[in-house]
N, C-alpha and C positions, 0 to 999 in steps of 0.2 A: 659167584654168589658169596657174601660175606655171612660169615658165624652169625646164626641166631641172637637175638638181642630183645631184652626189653623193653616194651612199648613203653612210650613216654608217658607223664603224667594227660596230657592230653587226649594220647590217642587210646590210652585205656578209659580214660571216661565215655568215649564217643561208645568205647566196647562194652563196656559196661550196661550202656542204654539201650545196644542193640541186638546184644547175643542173643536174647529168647524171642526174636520178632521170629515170625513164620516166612519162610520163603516169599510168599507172598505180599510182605510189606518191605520185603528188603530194600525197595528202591525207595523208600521213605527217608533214608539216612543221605539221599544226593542233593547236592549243590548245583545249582549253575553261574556261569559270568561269563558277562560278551564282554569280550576285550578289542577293542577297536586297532585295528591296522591305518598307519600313520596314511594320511590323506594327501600328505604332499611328494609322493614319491608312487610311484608302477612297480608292480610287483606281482609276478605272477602266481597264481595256484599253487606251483608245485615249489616256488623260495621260501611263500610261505607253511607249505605244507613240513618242508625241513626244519623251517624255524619253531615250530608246535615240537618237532622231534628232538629239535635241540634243546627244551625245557626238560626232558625228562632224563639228557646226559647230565644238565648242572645239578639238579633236583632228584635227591632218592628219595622223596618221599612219592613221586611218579613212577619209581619203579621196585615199589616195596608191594610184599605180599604177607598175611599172616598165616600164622600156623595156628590153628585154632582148634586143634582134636581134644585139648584140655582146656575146656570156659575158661576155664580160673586161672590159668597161666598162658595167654597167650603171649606169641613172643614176634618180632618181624623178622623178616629175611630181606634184605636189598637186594634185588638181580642187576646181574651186569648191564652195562646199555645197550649191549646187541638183543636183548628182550624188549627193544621198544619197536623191534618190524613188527611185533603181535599188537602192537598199539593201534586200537582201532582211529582212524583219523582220515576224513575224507572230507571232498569238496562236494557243496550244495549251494546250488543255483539257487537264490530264493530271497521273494519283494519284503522289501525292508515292513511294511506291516503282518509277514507275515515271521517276521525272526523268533519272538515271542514263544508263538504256539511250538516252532518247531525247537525250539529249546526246554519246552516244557514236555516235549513226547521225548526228547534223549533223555530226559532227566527218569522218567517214569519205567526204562532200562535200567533194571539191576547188575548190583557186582556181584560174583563170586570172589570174597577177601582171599582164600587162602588158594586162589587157579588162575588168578590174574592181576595183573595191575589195576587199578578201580581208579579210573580217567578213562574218557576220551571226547574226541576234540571233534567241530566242525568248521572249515573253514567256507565264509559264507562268503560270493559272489555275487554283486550284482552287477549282470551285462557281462559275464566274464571275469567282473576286476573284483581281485579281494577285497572285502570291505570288515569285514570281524572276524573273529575268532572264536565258535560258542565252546567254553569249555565244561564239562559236568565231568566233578568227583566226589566220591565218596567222602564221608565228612570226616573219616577216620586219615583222609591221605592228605587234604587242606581245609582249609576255615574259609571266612571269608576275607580276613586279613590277609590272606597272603595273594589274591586275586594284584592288588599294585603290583606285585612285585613279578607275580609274571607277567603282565601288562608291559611292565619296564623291560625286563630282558627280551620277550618277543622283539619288541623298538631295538633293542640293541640289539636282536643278532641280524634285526631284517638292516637297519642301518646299516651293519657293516659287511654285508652283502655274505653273510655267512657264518654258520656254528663255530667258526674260531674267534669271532668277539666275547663267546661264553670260556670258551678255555682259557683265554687269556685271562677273562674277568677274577678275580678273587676266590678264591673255594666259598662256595654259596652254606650258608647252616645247613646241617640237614639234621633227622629225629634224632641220628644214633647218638651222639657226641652229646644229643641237646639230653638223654635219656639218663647219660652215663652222669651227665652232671646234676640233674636233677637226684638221682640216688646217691652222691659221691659223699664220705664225708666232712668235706668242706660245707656241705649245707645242710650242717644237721640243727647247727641254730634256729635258721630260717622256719626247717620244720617243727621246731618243736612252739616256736612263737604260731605258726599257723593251729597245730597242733592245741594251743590255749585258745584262740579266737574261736575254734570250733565247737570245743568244750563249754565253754559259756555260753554261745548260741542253742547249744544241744540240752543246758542243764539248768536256763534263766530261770524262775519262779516265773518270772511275767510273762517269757516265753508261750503265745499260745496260737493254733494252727484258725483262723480266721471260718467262722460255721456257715459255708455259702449256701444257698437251697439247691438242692438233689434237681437233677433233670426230672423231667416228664418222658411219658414215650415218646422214640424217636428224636428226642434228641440226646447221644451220646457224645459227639462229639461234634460242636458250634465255633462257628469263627466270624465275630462282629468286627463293621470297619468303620472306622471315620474318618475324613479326609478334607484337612482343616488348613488357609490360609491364613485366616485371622487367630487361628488357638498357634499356629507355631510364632507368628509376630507378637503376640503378648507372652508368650512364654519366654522367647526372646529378650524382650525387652524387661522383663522382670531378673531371670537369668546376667543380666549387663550388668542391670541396677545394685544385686547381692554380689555381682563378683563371682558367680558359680557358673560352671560349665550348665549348658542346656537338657542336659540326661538328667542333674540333680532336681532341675523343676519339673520337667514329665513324670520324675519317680514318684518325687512327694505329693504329685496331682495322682496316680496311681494307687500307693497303697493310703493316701487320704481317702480316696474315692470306696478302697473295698474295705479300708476300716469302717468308713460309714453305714456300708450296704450292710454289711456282717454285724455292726453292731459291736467289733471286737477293737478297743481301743489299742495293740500292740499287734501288729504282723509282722511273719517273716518272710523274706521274700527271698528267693535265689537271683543273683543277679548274672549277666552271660559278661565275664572278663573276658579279655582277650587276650591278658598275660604276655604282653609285647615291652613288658617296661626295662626287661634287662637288655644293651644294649647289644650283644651278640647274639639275642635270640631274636631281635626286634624285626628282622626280615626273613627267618626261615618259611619258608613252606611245608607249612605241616598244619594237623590239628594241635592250636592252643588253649581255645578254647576251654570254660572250666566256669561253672556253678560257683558263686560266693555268695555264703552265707550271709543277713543281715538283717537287725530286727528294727521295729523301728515306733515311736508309742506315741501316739498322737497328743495333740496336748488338753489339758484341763478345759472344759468349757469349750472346746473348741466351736460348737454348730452359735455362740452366743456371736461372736464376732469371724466368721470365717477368716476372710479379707485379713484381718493385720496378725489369725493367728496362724494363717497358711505360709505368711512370710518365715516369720520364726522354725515353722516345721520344714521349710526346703534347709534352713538352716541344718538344723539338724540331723535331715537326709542326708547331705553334702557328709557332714562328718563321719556318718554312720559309712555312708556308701563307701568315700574314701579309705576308710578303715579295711574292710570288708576286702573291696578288691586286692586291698595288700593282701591279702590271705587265701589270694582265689589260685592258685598254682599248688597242687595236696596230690599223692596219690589216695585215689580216690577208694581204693580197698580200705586201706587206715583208716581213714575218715567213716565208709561204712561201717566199720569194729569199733566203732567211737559210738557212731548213732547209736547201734544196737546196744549197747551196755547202758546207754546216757540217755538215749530219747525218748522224752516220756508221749509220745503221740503215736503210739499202738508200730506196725510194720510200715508206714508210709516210706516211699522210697525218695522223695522228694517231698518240700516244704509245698501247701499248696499249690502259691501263688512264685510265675518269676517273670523275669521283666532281661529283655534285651533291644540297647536304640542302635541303630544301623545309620550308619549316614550313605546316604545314597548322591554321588557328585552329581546327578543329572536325573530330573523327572523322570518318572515311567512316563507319565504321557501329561499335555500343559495345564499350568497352574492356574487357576480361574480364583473368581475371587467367592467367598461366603455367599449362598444365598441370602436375602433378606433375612430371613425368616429363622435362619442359624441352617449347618449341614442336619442331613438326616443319615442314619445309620443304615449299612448296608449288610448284609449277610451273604458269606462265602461259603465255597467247600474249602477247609484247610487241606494242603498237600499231605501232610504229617500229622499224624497223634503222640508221636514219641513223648513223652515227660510228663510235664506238671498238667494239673488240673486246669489252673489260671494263668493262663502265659501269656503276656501281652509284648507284641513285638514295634518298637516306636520309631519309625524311621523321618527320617528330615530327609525329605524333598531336597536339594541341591537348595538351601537356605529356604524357600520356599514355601513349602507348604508341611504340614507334619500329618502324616495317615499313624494310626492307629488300628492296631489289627488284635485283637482278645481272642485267644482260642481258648474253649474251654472243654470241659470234656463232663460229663454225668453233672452239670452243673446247668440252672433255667436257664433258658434263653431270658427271660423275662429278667432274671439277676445278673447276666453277663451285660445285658443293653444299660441296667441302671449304674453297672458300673463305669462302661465307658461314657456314657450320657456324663454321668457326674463328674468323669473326670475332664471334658470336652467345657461343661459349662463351668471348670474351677481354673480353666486355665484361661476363658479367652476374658474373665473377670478378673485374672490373676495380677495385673499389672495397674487396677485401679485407675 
């Protein structure tokens, strides 16, 4: 076991959000990803079962544990690789419609962070033959970026008929190195310019938290869906037309929509970076994950000409956003010692509203086209409550289709449908 060590700036935010959950929500913090076993080659149960075993020699973030008896300073410990026979990892028979469910009942299995490695794995068969891989972890040990990269390595250790394609491979990133340098004095510049971006966000005059309406009974915690062919093709196509990635028009259809609802022309919204832009950290597996501040003021007159002044405000977004995620890699204690001195919006621990797009390489399930009539909205149970009030999670379909998923939490139902309602009919007019 290697000397205690500071959690990264990532994996203290994940701790951050989830030290005072009650036992009982513990498994609220897990991730799952099917990672598919290559198709054009046979390969038995137990190669692949090595090669699962073989992620967690290259990868300590699959065999780290926390020391957690002081909240406020927790620290990791990496155990050696002979701690991965404890790694639960088994083979289950099981019909490709029914993968799904049975990756959502691992997922629903809690970790103990500071008694075990927080993974494990099932490798799925059908008729015998491998055919995936489902893996669930804790969101403290990977993100969802780093699901490619063990997708890639699985391929390469089954490819080369063995965990020696990973030895040989490159030393993989792992937190510790990634932890040491995010503290090191060579990045103190960095920090101090993140450091400004935060303070201004925390001290604007115009800075103001968006007045949503209060729930009704029974509903504490809401999650509205919409699942749009035609909203992600004019988004698209608007997106082309300015030259801006497609996150910058779903955002500025977003906090347009809950400026509107609110009545508050300036929102701040947290946004989920994934802090992958330096290039020796760009394939660790770990949590990178990290809330970026960003405010954003809609424009004069806006409800007079939507249409040509929504154009201008993805502009905007684009800038603001850009900005922003340069800034989204902070230890997150600092940052709360910042709040508390600077934020003038009472104890909130987070800015109402935040927004995270997922790109998904391949439907959940096929893409059809718009009813007549426009989608209608649908109502979910969310897995999680963790965070923001208004958290809108935006995923693209494998190009296809864009769903839409609003969780909200003490917030109407009747306020959460009008917000993605309006953001649903600003984007598939969006493109004119």
């Amino acid at each position: 076991m290697t000397d205690d060590a500071l959690l990264s700036y990532g994996q203290l935010s994940v701790w951050r959000d989830i030290r005072g959950l009650p036992r009982a929500r513990w498994h609220e913090a897990n991730f799952g990803a099917r990672l598919r076993v290559p198709a054009d080659a046979e390969y038995t149960p137990a190669e692949v079962t090595a090669a699962v075993r073989a992620l967690g020699v290259r990868h300590e973030s699959l065999r780290t544990v926390y020391a957690t008896a002081d909240p406020m300073a927790p620290r990791q410990l990496v155990q050696p690789p002979g701690v991965l026979a404890d790694i639960d990892v088994a083979v289950v028979e099981c019909a490709e419609d029914q993968v799904n469910m049975l990756l959502f009942g691992q997922m629903q299995q809690p970790f103990d962070l500071s008694r075990e490695c927080s993974w494990r794995a099932r490798v799925v068969t059908d008729g015998g033959r491998p055919a995936e891989v489902l893996i669930v972890r804790h969101h403290i040990t990977a993100d969802g970026g780093s699901d490619a990269f063990l997708e890639a390595d699985l391929r390469a250790v089954l490819e080369a008929g063995g965990k020696a394609a990973l030895d040989a491979a490159e030393p993989a990133p792992n937190p510790v190195p990634l932890s040491e340098w995010q503290h090191s004095p060579a990045r103190e510049r960095g920090r101090r310019s993140t450091r400004s971006h935060w303070e201004k966000i925390f001290t604007s005059d115009l800075v103001s938290l968006p007045r949503i309406a209060p729930a009704g009974p029974g509903e504490q915690v809401l999650q509205c869906m919409i699942r749009s062919r035609r909203a992600h093709e004019s988004a698209q196509r608007l997106a082309t037309r300015l030259g801006v990635p497609l996150p910058s028009v779903v955002l500025a259809a977003y906090t347009w929509s809950v400026a509107r609802v609110t009545q508050t022309p300036v929102v701040v919204v947290d946004l989920m970076s994934s802090n992958r832009f330096h290039q020796q950290w760009s394939e660790i597996v770990s949590s990178m994950n990290q809330w970026a501040a960003a405010s954003f003021t809609l424009p004069e007159h806006s409800a007079d000409d939507p249409a040509t002044h929504f154009v201008d405000y993805v502009r905007h977004v684009q800038a603001r956003g850009f900005a922003a995620y340069r800034h989204g890699m902070y230890d997150v204690d600092e940052m709360a010692d910042l709040r508390e001195r600077t934020w003038a919006h009472g104890d909130e621990l987070y800015s109402v509203c935040a927004f995270n797009f997922i790109d998904m390489p391949i439907p959940a399930t096929p893409v059809t086209d718009d009813p007549p009539g426009g989608v209608e909205t649908a109502w979910e149970q969310p897995f999680h409550s963790i965070g923001h009030p208004c958290y809108l999670r935006a995923i693209d379909e494998g190009a296809q289709a864009l769903t839409l998923r609003l969780r909200t939490k003490q917030i109407a139902g009747a306020t959460a449908e009008r917000v993605l309602r309006g953001m649903y009919e600003l984007l598939v007019a969006a493109d004119g």
